[in-house]
N, C-alpha and C positions, 0 to 999 in steps of 0.2 A: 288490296291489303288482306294477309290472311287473317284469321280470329281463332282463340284457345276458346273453349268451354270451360270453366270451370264450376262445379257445385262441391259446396261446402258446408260444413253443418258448426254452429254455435251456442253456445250454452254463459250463461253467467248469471250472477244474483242482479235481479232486476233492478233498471232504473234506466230513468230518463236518457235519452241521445245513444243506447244501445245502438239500433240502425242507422240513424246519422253517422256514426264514427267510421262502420262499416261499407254504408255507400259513399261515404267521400272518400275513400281506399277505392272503391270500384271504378267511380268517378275519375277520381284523379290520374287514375290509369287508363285514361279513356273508353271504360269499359260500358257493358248496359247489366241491366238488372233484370234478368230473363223473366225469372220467377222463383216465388218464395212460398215458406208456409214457415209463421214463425206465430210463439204465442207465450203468456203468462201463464204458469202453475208453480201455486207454492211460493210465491215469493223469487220462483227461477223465472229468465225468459230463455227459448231455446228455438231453435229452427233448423233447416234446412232453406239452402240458398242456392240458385244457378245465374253465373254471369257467362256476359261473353267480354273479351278482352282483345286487343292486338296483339295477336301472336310475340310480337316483339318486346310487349310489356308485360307478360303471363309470370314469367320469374320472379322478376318487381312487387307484384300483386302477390303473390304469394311469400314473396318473404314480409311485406308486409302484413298481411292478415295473421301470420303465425306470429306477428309482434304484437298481435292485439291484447295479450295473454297480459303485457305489464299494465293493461287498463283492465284485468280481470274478465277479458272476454277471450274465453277457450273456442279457438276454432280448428276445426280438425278438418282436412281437405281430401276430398274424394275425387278426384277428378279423372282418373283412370278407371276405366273400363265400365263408365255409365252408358245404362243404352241412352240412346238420343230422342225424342223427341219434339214437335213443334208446341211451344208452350201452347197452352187451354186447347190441344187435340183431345178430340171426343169419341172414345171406341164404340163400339156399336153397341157391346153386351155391356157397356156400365148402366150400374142401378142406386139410388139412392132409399136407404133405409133407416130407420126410424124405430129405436126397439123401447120395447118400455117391459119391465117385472118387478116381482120385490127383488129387492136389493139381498143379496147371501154370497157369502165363498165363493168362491170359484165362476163367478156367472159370466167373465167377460173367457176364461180359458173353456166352457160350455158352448158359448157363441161361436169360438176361433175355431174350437176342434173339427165343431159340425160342420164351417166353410172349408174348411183345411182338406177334410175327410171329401170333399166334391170339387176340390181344385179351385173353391171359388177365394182369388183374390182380394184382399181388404189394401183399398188406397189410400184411403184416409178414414180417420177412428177418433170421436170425441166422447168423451162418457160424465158421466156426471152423477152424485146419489144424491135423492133433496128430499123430504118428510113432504110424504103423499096427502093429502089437504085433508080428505076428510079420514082416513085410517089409521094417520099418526106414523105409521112404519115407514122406514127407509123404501125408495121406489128409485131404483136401475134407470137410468136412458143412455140411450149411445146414439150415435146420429153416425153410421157409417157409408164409406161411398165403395161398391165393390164393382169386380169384372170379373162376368160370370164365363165359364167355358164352353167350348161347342157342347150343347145338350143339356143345359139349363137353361130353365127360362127362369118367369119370375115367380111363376105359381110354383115350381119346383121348388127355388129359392123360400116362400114364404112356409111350407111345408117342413123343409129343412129345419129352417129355423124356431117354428112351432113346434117341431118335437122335441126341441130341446127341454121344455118344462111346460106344464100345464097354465102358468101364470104369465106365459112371454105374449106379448104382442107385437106386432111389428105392420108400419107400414111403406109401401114402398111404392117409390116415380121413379120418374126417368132420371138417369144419371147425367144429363143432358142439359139440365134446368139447374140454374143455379144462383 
């Protein structure tokens, strides 16, 4: 039997049975649920999703998911021209990072530029501002996972991203551990 891939990305105002509604569509199409990264912010939930499905039901599944819209769940379908992957494959140059500064303008397009500017990819990206315990000011954290390129390493990388401002700290593992 062949199988379609398909990844699809989701958005709607949160609540309850969101992914239930969408894996019994996968399900029901006797698909699997490769891998996801889906999450709360704001009151929205939002993701990104990869199934695989029976080639012969891939139509199916997709006209249904684009019906999910009348339960308020916007799904929008990418399924052309993704590159492939083996879900939880682990490249050799991922790193795991861990930034903490005060909180100002611009500080997360300051991070992106200085990766941007060395080719280093960001895979995944959490950030957060929370009132720093004893100084009262807004204090930055991100928790990023990146893949670096032939000719960085991680002391290159912690370099980088310490010049971005006098106040950044950052610490970094293996992208590996998880």
């Amino acid at each position: 039997m062949t199988h379609a891939e398909i990844v699809f990305t989701l958005y709607a105002p949160d609540k309850p049975g969101i992914v239930k509604t969408v894996s019994d569509l996968v399900l029901g199409e006797g698909g699997s649920w490769l891998e996801s990264s889906l999450t709360r912010l704001c009151g929205q939930f939002a993701g990104i999703v990869h199934v695989r499905v029976p080639a012969a039901n891939r139509e199916t599944l997709l006209e249904k998911l684009r019906d999910c819209a009348a339960q308020d769940i916007v799904i929008t379908i990418h399924d052309e021209n993704f590159s492939h992957h083996e879900p939880g494959q682990a490249a050799a140059n991922q790193l795991r990072l861990l930034i903490e500064a005060n909180d100002r303008e611009g500080i997360i397009d300051e991070i992106a530029s200085a990766l941007a500017a060395r080719q280093i990819n960001v895979e995944k990206l959490t950030s957060s501002c929370e009132s720093a315990s004893m100084a009262g000011y807004p204090l930055f954290r991100a928790n990023l996972k990146v893949q670096l390129p032939e000719g960085v390493d991680a002391q290159e990388l912690e370099r980088i991203l310490e010049s971005v401002s006098d106040d950044l700290m950052v610490s970094i593992k293996d992208g590996h551990d998880d």
